[in-house]
N, C-alpha and C positions, 0 to 999 in steps of 0.2 A: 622437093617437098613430098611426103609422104602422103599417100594417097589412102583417103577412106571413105569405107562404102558402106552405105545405110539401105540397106535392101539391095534393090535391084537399082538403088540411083548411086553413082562415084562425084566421091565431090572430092577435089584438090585442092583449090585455096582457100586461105581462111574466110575472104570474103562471102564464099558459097556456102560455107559451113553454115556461118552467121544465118546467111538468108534461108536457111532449112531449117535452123533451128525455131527462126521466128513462125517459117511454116508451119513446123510441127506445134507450135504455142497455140496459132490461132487457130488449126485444123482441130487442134483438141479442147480448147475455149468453143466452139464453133459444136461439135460432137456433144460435149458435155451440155451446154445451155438446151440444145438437142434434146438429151434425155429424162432432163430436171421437167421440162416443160409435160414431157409423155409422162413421166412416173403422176405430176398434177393432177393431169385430165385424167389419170386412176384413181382420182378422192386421196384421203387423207387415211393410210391404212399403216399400220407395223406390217411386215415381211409375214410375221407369225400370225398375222389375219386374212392376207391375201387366199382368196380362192383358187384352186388348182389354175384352172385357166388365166388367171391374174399372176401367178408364179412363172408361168410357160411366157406371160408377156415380159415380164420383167427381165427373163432371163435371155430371151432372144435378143430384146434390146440391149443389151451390156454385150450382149455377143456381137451386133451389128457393128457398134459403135466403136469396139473396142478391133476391129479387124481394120477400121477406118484410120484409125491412132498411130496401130502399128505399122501401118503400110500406106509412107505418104504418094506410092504409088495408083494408089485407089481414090479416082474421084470423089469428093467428098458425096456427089448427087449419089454414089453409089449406095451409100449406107442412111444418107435422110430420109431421100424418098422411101424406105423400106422402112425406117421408123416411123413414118407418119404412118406409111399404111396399115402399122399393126397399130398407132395407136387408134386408130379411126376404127378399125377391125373389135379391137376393145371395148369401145367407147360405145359401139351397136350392140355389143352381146351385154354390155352394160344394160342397158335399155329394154332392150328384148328380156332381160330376168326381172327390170321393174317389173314389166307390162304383165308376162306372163307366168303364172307360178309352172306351169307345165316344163316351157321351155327351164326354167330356172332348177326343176329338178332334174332333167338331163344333164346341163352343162354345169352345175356346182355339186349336185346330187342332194342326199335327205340326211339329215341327224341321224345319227344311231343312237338308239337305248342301248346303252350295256348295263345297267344295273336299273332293274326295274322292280318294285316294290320291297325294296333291300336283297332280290336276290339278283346275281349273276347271272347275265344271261351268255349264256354260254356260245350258243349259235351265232350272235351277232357280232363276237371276239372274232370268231373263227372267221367270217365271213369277210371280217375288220383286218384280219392276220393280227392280230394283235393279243399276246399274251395275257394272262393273271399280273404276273408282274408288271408289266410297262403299264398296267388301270392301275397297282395299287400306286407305282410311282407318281403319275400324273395327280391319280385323288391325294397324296402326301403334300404336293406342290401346292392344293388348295387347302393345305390344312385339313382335311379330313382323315385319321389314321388308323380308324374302325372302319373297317366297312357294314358295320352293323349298324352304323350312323347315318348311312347312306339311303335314301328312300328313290331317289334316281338320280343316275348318272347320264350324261348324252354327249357326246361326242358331235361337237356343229361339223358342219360344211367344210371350213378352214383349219381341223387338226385339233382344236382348242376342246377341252372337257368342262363341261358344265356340272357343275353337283348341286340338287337339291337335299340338303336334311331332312331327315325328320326331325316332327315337329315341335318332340322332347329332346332334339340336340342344339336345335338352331340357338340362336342369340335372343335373348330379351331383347324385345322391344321396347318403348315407353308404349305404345299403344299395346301390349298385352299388360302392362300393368293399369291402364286407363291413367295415363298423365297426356298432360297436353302439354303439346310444345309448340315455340314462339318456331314462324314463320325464319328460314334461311336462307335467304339467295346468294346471288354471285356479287363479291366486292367489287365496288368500281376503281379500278387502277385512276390515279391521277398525275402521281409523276414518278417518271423514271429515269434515272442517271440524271437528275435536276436538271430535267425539261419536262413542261407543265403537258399533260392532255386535253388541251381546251373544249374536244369533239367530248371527252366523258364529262365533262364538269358541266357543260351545258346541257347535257341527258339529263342530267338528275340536278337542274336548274339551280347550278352555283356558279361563283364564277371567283377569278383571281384572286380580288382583294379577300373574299372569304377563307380562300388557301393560305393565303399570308398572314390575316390574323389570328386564324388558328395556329400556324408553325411558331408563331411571335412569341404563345401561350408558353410555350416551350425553349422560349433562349431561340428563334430559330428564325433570323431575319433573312435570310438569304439561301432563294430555292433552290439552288445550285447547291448548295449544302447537302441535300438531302438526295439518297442515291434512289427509294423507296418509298411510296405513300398511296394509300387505298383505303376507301369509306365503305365500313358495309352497311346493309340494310337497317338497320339498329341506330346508325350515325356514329360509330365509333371510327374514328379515324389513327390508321395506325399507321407510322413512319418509320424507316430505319434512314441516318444520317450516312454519311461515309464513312464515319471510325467509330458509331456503336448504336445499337439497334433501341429503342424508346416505342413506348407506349401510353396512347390516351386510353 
């Protein structure tokens, strides 16, 4: 039988294949659940919000994890214990930038103005290494395509640009026209892929049979029908079934 070799381990029969392959499934089920867990305990961020130092964690661990993967000659303790520890490492400098604004300007650093009072600030580019062009692409990206529109610009912590207008460019508002507007909060989901949310129906002190005879109103006896349903603050309840979308 011909003989093959997966690193530095030689496996011959098929039986051994087999059992290597299973190893490599659960050593990388085992790695991955590993790093779902660390990326968590970093909050809930896009890539494109992480802070420098949160970029450095994210990318070490994909590096630990993934040396573990490839080489099931590498104890698995080899590569956890060092993801815990950068997650914990994290999880303090977390802390330490709530607590302290000081600490938090060393290790994230300050915003920059680059466009301040509609003019360019030139020095703060340069300091930024960062071109005329790559500010006017970014303000393009915001819909801003004047920069004579522009009353400041600032560039946060994590890469991302802020633009404020001025005051004769921005959006009406209804409060600059003086109208008043009704209150809008968040819809309450009630069912999704018909099955009911019984923990939101009892928030906002309804319950089953009230779901049922509203869908009734509608041709609509049976919740399972319904792939979609949420009440908002108004009382309007809107549904989409499985094969087409209705409104109350």
């Amino acid at each position: 039988m011909a003989k093959i070799i997966f690193g530095d381990i030689s496996i011959i029969s098929k039986p051994e294949v087999i059992v290597f392959m299973l190893l490599l499934i659960i050593r990388t089920a085992i790695l991955y659940l590993a790093v779902v867990l660390a990326m968590k305990a970093m909050g809930k961020r896009q890539v494109g919000q992480l802070q420098p130092f949160e970029l450095v964690v994210v990318i070490t661990i994909s590096a630990m994890a993934a040396i573990a993967m490839e080489d099931v000659g590498v104890p698995l303790v080899n590569s956890i214990i060092p993801i815990i520890t950068v997650m914990v490492l994290q999880v303090i400098l977390s802390l330490i930038n709530l607590k302290s604004e000081k600490a938090r300007g060393i290790i994230c650093g300050k915003p920059s103005i680059v466009v301040e009072n509609g003019k360019i600030v030139e020095e703060e580019l340069r300091r930024l290494r960062i071109n005329v062009n790559d500010l006017l692409e970014q303000m393009r990206s915001k819909n801003y395509f004047n920069i004579a529109d522009v009353e400041y610009a600032i560039f946060e912590t994590n890469g991302q640009l802020s633009v404020i207008p001025k005051s004769q460019k921005r959006a009406v508002q209804p409060e600059d026209l003086q109208i008043e507007t009704k209150y809008e909060g968040l819809p309450t989901t009630l069912i999704i892929d018909g099955k009911v949310n019984y923990n939101n129906l009892k928030k906002i002190n309804l319950d089953e049979n009230w779901l049922k005879t509203e869908l009734s109103k509608f041709g609509i006896n049976d919740i399972r029908e319904v792939f979609f349903a949420s009440l908002d603050t108004l009382g309007n309840l809107f549904f989409q079934t499985k094969k087409a979308p209705s409104r109350r």
